[in-house]
N, C-alpha and C positions, 0 to 999 in steps of 0.2 A: 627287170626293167632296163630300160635302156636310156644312154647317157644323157639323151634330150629329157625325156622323162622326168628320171632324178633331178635333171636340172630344172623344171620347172614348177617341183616342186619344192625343191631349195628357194627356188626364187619365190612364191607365194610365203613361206613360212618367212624368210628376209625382210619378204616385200610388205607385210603386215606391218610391223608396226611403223614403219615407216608412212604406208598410207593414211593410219590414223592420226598420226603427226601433221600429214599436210593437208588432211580436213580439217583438225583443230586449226591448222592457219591460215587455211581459206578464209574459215568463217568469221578470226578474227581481223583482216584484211579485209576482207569486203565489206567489213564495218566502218575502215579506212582507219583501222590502229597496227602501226606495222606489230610483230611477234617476231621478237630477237632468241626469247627466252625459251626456247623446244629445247634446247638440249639440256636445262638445269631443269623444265620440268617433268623431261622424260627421266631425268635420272630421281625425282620428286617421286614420281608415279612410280619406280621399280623399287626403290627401298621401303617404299608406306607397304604395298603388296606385298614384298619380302618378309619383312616385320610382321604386321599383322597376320597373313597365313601361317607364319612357321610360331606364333604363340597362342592362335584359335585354331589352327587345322577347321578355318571356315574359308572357303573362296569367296563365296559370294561376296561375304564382309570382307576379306582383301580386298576386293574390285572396287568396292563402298569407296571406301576408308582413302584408296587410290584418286578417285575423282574426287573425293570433298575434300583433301588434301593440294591438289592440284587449282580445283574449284575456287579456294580459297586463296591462294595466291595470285588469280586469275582476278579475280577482286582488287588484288592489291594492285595489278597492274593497271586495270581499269582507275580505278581510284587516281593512282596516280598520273595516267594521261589522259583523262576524261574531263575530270572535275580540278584537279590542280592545273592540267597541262603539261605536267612536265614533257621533257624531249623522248618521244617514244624508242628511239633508239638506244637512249644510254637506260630507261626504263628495261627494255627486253634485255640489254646487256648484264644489270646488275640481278637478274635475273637468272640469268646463266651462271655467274658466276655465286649468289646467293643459293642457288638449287644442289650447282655442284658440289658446293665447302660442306653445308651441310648434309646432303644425303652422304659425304663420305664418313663426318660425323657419325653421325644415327644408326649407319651399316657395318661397322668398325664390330659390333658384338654379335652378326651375323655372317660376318664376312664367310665364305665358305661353305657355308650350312645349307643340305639341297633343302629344296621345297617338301613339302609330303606330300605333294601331287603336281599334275600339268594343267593344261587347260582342257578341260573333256573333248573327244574328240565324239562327233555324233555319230551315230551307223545309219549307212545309208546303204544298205543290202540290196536296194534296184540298182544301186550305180557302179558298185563293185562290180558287177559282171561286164560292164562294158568298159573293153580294150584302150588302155589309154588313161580316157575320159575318168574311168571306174579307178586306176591308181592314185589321178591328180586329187579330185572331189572326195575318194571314197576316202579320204586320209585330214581333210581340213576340221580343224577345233573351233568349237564354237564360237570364238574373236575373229577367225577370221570368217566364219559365215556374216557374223554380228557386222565384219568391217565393210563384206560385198553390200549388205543393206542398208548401211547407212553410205555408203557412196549414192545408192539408186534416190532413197527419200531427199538425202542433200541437194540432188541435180533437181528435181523437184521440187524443193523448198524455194530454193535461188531462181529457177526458170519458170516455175509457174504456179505458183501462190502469190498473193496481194504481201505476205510476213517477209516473201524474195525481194521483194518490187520494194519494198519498203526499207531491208537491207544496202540492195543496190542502189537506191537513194539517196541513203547516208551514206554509203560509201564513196559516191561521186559527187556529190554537190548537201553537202549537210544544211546550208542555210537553205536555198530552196525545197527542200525536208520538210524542213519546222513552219517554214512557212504554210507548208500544204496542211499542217496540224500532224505529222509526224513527231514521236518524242525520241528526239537523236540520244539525249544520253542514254535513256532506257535500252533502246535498240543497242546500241554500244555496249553496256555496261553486260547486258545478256547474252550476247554474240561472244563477246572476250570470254564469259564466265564459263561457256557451255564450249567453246577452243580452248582456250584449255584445258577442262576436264579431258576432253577429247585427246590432247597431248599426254595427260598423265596415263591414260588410258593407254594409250602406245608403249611405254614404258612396262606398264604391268605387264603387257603381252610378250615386252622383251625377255621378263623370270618366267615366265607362265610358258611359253611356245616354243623362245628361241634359245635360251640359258637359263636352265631353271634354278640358278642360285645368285645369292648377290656377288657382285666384285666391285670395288669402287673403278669408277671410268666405265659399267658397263656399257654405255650406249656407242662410246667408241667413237663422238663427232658423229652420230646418225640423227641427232637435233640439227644440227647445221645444215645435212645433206637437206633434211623434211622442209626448211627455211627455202633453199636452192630449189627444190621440188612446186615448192608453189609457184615460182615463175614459170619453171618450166610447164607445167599444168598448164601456164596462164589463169588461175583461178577461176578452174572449172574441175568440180568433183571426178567428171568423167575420166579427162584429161588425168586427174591424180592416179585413177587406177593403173593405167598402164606406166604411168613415170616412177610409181612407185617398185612396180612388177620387175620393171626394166632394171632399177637400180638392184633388187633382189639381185637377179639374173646374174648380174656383174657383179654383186659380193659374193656369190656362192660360186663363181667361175673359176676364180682364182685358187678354190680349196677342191677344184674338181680337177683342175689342171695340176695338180700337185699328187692325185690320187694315179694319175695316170703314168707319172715316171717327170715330170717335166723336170729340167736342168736349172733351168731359171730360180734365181733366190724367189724366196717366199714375199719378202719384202717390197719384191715389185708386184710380185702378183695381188697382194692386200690395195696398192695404187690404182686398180683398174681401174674399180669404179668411182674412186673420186674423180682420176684426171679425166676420165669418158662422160662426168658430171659436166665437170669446166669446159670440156671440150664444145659438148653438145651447146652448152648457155649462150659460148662467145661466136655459135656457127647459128642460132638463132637468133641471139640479140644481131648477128650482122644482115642474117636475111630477112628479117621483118624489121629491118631500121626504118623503114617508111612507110609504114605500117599501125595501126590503131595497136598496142602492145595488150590491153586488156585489163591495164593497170587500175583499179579505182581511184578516179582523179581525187579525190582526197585523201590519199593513204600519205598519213604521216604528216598528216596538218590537223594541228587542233580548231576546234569548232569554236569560235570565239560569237555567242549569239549577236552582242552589242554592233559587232565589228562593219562597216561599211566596204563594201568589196567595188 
């Protein structure tokens, strides 16, 4: 294969869990509750998966065990900017910070120990034969097929279902919602539940696809990028595929540029893709300064029913 190639399939295998990161944060955003917390609950999602597969040699029940793990703090957040109010900002933060302490906790008596397996990769023998096409596809595991499908159903979900429109709703205007007989907390409290499952979800795929063992700090700041991701997106499923793709692209460039002889320390080269993150944000937030941004007008305002607006 050749070096494009390789690289674009680094960048799929990268760019996974990543995307499933900023579908879980889409969905809870367009609910209008920000999500600070991807990076403690990807690292949530890699140590329950960790754990449970290397004392069942069951996947499936890892995967389980991953999302209802995740699921359930995803609760907690809801809970608490739903129904208390609290500030969803210090909410996703102590989140991060709650996800992180403990998964390095709980990973301390796994640390090092590989998996008994990866994530199945599927054979798809019509597609091997074709040049290119047959190396990228004929090599994808099942998360990342699971992730292309759930891109396509999400754009779907949001763009053309009455469950979208009723999303998008509460995400922009929650009192006019309820007023229609929409149930804003419900919608909320479900959205959050099933984003972040979807975040812990990413994480598993990080032991399962991309390192198949625990380390504590695996995700490496890839919660914060997935955070970054949704803007860029502009909170559209679509949009995530390739921003996600993109940022693959540019972590696996830096370890392709090293293979080939480069002089350059290594330390800069790991920098690519965050500062090409930062770069891209502040060359977009300045060319659609005038511009409708895409934001759900009520992300990060709690829904106070009584309240007179």
């Amino acid at each position: 294969m050749d070096f494009t190639t390789q690289l674009l399939i680094a960048a799929i295998s990268a760019g996974t869990p990543l995307l499933l990161a900023t579908l879980g944060g889409i969905l809870n955003e367009r609910a209008g509750i920000i999500q600070l917390g991807a990076e403690g609950l990807m690292l949530m999602g890699a140590v329950t998966t960790c754990i449970v597969y290397i004392r069942s040699e069951n996947l499936l029940l890892a995967l389980l065990a991953a999302i209802a793990v995740t699921a359930v703090l995803g609760l907690v957040h809801a809970f608490l900017c739903v129904t208390l109010r609290a500030n969803q900002t210090m909410s996703g933060l102590a989140m991060t910070l709650f996800g992180s302490g403990l998964s390095a906790y709980l990973g301390k008596s796994i640390s090092g120990i590989p998996l008994p397996g990866t994530s199945p990769k599927l054979d798809l023998g019509w597609v091997k034969g074709i040049p290119v096409v047959g190396d990228i596809f004929g090599r994808m595991d099942g998360l990342t097929w699971s992730s292309l499908l759930l891109v396509l159903a999400l754009h779907l979900l949001i763009h053309r279902t009455s469950w979208g429109l009723h999303l998008r709703a509460v995400g922009d205007s929650p009192a006019t919602a309820d007023v229609m007989g929409i149930r804003v907390q419900l919608i909320r409290y479900s959205y959050i539940t099933a984003g972040t499952a979807l975040i812990g979800l990413a994480g598993a795929d990080m032991v399962l696809a991309y390192a198949p063992t625990w380390n504590e700090g695996l995700t490496a700041g890839r919660g914060w990028i997935a955070v970054g991701l949704v803007i860029f997106a502009r909170w559209n499923p679509l949009r995530a595929l390739f921003c996600a793709y993109f940022f693959g692209a540019l972590d696996s460039l830096g370890f392709r540029i090293q293979l080939l002889g480069s002089i350059v320390p290594p330390y800069f080269l790991k920098m690519i893709p965050y500062v090409v993150t930062i770069l891209v944000l502040m060359y977009l937030g300045y060319r659609n300064r005038n511009k409708p941004s895409g934001t759900p007008e009520s992300l990060g305002t709690p829904y106070i029913r009584e309240q007179r607006f």
